[in-house]
C-alpha angles and dihedrals in degrees: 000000000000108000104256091224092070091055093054089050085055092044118137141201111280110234091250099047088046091048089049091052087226116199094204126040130156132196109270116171079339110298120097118250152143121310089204138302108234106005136299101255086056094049100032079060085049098053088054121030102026135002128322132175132202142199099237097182087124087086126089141193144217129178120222105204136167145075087292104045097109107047090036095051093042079063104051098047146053106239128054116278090170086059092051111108110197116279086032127110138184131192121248148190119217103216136187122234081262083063085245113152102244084176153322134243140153117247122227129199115206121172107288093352146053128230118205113209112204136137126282083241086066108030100091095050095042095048087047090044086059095041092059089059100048090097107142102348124110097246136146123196124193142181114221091179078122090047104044138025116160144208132228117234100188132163128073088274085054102099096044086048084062095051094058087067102048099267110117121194102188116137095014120135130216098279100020133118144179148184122282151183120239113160093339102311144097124270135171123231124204132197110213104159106193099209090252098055145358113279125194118180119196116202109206145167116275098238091057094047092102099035084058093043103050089041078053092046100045087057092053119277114149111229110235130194130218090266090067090038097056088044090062097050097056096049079046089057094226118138131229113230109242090020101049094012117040120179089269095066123108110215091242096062090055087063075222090140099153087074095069135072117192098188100052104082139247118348127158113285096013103116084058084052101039077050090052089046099046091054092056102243159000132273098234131013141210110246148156110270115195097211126215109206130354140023106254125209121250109277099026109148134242121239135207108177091342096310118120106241100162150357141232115228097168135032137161142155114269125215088246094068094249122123099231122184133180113217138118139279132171111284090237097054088042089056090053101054098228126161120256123222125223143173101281099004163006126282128191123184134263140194116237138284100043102243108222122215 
């Protein structure tokens, strides 16, 4: 697949950061925008305890259309696309014929179409991977990167901030979504609850983001930048595609399990995951490390009597005043409880999601 490095040199303003004339962005899940507004202490509060919003433009979409779209997409995927009922989603792994994740991405059934919900770092690989399988199937695939771009509602007040402006979330299930009003026009509100806190995305035009985001932000929303955001996945334990899961992963070793479904027939990679699944386990497993000294860089190994045994891909300071990190270790090592060694410090390891005190 296309070099992700080369997707983040060709990143580009989200709506909402353009709109917002922001005089800082940085590249997050390659699109630019905002760091954080008034500091990420302040945000990363926010996110937990009360109400944050986010400037989700990182995500991107692609609808799946056509006679064929079911039984094609149910054979590109993981999970089961045929089991989905509208205003239902699952979470996925795109996998090559070696089982290998090639990328990840929620799946979204509308009335007579899919959407498929990923990053802008990922879009143009993964458009051009399917592309490569339409061979004979009656199949459209679309970008609506021009259509849609969306915003992240997150916090326990989060839900009765939505209703204040006129978005009710009574009766929605974690990965549900329906169809709303904002200003007049249609939106689409999405329940994603993270495992900490409740999480709501809204995709909306581009030419109403602001206008969203200001109404969110005048009945009390904090705005939150990508520094808070990416503190709170971590403490939530769920990895970033190209930084926790890399394209020579194999979807057991995540512990993402939510993203497989072992009932629902022949997709691409799954006789290396039904092979995984009939031996029992995995050699090594993603897992929450609590750090003692200092912050690592992605990729620094692990160590058990000077052997590397693992790796940190994500860290980050809690608010509770621990160094906390996601990464892998042997799964034996990871059973026994040892403490890692690393440059600059000691790991052990923790369940997820990280529980704050």
């Amino acid at each position: 697949m296309d070099n992700p490095q080369q997707a983040v040199a060709n990143a580009e303003q989200t709506p909402l950061a353009a709109s917002l004339r922001a005089s800082r962005v940085e590249d997050y899940c390659g699109a630019l925008t905002i760091p954080f507004f008034d500091g990420p202490d302040i945000e990363t509060h926010a996110l937990l305890h009360t109400c944050g919003i986010f400037d989700a433009g990182f995500t991107s979409r692609i609808r799946v259309a056509g006679e064929d779209q079911v039984r094609w997409l149910n054979g590109m995927v993981t999970n089961s696309a045929q089991a989905l009922t509208p205003g239902t989603r699952n979470y996925n792994f795109v996998l090559n014929a070696q089982g290998r994740i090639q990328g990840d991405l929620y799946v979204y059934k509308r009335p007579g179409d899919f959407v498929l919900e990923t990053t802008q770092i990922q879009h143009d690989s993964l458009l051009a991977w399917f592309d490569r399988y339409i061979i004979m199937d009656d199949v459209e695939l679309s970008l609506l990167d021009g259509e849609l771009t969306a915003i992240g509602v997150d916090g326990p007040a989060a839900a009765a901030t939505l209703a204040k402006i006129g978005l009710p979330t009574e009766g929605m299930v974690v990965d549900s979504f329906l169809s709303g009003r904002f200003n007049d026009e249609e939106v689409t509100l999405c329940f994603d609850d993270d495992a900490l806190v409740p999480r709501y995305l809204i995709w909306i035009r581009p030419v109403q983001v602001a206008s969203l985001w200001s109404a969110l932000r005048e009945v009390g929303a904090t705005p939150c930048g990508t520094t808070a955001l990416e503190t709170l996945r971590i403490l939530t334990g769920r990895p970033r595609y190209g930084v926790d899961i890399r394209d020579r992963d194999l979807p057991q070793e995540t512990n993402q399990t939510r993203a497989l479904h072992f009932a629902k027939g022949c997709y691409l990679g799954q006789e290396i995951v039904e092979r995984i699944r009939s031996r029992g386990n995995v050699h090594r497993s993603f897992t929450g490390f609590v750090l003692n000294g200092g912050a690592p860089e992605p990729g620094t190994s692990l160590l058990v009597d000077g052997k590397s045994v693992g790796e940190l891909t994500s860290v980050t300071d809690s608010p509770d005043g621990r160094r906390v990190g996601l990464g892998y270790a042997r799964r034996e090592f990871i059973e026994r409880g040892v403490a890692f060694d690393y440059e600059g410090g000691t790991a052990k390891t923790a369940s997820l999601p990280f529980q704050l005190s």
